[in-house]
LOFIDREN-593657 format. One record per atom (N, C-alpha, C): residue number from 0; residue in one letter; atom name; x, y, z. Coordinates in pm, whole numbers, m for minus. Example, Ala and Ser with C-alpha at 12.3 -4.5 7.8 and 13.67 -1.06 7.14 Angstrom:
! residues 2
- 0, a, N, 1319, m569, 780 $
- 0, a, CA, 1230, m450, 780 $
- 0, a, C, 1320, m330, 780 $
- 1, s, N, 1285, m225, 708 $
- 1, s, CA, 1367, m106, 714 $
- 1, s, C, 1290, 3, 787 $
This chain:
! residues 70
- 0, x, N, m1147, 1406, 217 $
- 0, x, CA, m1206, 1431, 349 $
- 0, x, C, m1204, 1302, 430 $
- 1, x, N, m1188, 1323, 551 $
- 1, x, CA, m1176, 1180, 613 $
- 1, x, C, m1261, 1184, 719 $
- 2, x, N, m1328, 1032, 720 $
- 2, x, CA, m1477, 1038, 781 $
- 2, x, C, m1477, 1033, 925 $
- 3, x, N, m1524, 972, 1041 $
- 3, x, CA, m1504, 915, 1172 $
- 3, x, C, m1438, 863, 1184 $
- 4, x, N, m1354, 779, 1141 $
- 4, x, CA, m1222, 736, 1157 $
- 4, x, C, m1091, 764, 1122 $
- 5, x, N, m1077, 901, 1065 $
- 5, x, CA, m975, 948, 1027 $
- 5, x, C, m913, 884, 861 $
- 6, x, N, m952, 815, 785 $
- 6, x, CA, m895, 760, 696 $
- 6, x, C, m957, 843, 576 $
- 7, x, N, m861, 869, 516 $
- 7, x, CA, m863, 922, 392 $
- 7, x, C, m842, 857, 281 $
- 8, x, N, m966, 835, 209 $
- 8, x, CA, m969, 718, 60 $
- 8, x, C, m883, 821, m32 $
- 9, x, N, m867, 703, m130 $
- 9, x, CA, m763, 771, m274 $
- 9, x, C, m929, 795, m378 $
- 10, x, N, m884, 946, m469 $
- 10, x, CA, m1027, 975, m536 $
- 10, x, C, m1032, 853, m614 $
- 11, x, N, m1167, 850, m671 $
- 11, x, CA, m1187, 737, m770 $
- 11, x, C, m1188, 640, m745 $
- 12, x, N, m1215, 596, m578 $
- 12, x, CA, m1198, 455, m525 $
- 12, x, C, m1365, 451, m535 $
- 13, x, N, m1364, 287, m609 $
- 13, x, CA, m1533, 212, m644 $
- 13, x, C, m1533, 152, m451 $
- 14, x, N, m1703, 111, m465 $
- 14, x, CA, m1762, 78, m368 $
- 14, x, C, m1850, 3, m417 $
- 15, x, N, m1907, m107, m384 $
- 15, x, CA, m2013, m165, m392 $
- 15, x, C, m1949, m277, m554 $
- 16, x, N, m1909, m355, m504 $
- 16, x, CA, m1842, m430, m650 $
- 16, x, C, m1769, m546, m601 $
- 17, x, N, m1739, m611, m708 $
- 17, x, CA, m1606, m746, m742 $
- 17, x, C, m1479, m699, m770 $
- 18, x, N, m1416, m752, m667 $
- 18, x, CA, m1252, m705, m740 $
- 18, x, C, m1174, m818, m783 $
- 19, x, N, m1219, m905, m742 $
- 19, x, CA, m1119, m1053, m803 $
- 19, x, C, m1222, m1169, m739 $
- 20, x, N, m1184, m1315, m745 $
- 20, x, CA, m1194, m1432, m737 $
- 20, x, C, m1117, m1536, m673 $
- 21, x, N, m1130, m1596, m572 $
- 21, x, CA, m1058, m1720, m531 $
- 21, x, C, m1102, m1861, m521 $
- 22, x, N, m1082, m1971, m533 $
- 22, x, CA, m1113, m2100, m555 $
- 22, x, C, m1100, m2148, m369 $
- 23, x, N, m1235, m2146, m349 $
- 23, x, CA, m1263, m2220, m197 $
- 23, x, C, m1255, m2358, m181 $
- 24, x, N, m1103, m2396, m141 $
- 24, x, CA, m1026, m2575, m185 $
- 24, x, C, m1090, m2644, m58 $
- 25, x, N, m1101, m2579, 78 $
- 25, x, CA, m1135, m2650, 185 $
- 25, x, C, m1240, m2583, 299 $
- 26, x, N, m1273, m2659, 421 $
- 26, x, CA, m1324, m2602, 562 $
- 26, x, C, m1258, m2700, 624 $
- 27, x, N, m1236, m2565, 674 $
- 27, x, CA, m1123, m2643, 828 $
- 27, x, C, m1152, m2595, 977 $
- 28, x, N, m1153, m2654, 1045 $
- 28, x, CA, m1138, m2605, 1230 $
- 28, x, C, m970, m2591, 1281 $
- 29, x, N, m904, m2623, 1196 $
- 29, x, CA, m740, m2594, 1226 $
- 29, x, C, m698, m2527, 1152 $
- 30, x, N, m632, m2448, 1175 $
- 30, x, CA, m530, m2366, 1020 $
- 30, x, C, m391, m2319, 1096 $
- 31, x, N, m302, m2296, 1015 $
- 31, x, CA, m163, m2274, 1087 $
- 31, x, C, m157, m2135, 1040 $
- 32, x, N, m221, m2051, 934 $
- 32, x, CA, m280, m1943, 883 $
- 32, x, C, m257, m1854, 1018 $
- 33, x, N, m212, m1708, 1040 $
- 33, x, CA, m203, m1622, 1125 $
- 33, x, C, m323, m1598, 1117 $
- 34, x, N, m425, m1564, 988 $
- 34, x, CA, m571, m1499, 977 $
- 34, x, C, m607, m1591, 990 $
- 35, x, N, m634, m1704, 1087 $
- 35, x, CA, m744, m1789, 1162 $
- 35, x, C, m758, m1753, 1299 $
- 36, x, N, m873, m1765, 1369 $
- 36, x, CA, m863, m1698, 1477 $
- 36, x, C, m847, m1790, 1542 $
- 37, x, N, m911, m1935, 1540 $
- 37, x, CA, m885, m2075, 1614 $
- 37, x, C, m1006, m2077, 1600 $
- 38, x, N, m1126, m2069, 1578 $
- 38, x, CA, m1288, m2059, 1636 $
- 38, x, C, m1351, m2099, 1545 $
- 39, x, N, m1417, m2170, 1556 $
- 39, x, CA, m1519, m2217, 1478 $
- 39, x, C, m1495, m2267, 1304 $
- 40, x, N, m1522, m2202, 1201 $
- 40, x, CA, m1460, m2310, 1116 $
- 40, x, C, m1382, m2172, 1018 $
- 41, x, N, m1277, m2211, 891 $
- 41, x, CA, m1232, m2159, 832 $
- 41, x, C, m1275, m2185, 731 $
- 42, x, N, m1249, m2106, 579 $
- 42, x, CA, m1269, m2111, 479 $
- 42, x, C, m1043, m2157, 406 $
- 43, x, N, m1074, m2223, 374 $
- 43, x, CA, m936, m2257, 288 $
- 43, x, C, m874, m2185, 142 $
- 44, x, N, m861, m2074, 138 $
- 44, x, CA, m895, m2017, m37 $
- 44, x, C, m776, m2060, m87 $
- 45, x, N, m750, m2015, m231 $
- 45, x, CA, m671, m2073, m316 $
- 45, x, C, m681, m2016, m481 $
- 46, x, N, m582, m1973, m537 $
- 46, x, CA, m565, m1884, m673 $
- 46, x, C, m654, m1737, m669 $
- 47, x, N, m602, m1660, m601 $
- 47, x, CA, m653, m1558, m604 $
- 47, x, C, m637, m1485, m736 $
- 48, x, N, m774, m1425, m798 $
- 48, x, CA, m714, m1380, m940 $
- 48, x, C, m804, m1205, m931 $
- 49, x, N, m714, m1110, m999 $
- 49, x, CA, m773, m1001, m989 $
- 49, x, C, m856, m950, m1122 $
- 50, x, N, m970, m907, m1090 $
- 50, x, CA, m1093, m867, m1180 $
- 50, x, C, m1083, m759, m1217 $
- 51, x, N, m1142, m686, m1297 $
- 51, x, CA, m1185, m478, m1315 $
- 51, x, C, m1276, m516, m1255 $
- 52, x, N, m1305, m417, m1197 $
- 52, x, CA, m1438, m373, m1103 $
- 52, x, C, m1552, m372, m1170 $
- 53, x, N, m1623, m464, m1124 $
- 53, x, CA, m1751, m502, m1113 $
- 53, x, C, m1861, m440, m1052 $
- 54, x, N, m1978, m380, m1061 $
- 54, x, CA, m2063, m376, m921 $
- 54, x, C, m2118, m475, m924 $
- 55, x, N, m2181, m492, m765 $
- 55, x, CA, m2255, m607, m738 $
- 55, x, C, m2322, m571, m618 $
- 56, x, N, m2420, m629, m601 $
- 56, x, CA, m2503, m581, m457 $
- 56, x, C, m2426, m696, m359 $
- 57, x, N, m2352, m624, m266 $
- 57, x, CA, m2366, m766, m134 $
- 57, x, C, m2480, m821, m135 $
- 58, x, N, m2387, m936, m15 $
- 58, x, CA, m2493, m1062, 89 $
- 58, x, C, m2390, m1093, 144 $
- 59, x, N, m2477, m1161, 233 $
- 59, x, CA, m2441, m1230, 351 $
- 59, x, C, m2387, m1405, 342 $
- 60, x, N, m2254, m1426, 345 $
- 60, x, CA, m2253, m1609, 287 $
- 60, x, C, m2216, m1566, 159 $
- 61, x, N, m2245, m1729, 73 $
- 61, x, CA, m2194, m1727, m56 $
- 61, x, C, m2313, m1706, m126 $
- 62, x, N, m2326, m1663, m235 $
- 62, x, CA, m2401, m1618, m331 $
- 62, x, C, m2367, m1591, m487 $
- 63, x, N, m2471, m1643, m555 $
- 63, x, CA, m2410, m1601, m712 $
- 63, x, C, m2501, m1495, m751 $
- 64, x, N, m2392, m1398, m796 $
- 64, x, CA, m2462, m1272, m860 $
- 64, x, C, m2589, m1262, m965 $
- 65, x, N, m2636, m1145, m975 $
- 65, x, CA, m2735, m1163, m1064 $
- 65, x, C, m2673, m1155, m1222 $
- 66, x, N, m2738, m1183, m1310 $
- 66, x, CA, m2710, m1160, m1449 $
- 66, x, C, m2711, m1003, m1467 $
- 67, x, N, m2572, m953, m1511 $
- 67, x, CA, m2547, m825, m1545 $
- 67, x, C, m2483, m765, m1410 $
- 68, x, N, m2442, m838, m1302 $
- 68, x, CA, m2383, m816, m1209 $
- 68, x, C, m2262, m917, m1187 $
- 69, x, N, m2108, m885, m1169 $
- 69, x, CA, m2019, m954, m1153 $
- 69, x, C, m2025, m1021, m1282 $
């Protein structure tokens, strides 16, 4: 079924979780990166690695999960 926006998920798609990990090498105000917008500051990532799905409660910023989460 596809919601207000017309998009139709694949069944069995998780929500609320970890799907992988990247190593945050820098902050920058420049990037040559297409996904920089120019504004304010960037995050620099680096070794993206993919996880099994995790749940985890969001937040806002960086944060370390609770024990038994991620």
């Amino acid at each position: 079924m596809a919601g207000r926006h017309r998009i139709v998920l694949p069944e069995g798609m998780h929500f609320g979780g970890v799907v992988g990990v990247v190593d945050l090498v820098d902050g920058v105000r420049a990037h040559p990166s297409p996904w920089f917008s120019g504004k304010g500051f960037g995050d620099v990532l680096a070794n993206p690695r993919r996880l099994s799905f995790r749940p985890c409660k969001g937040n806002l910023g960086f944060f370390r999960p609770e024990r038994g989460e991620a």
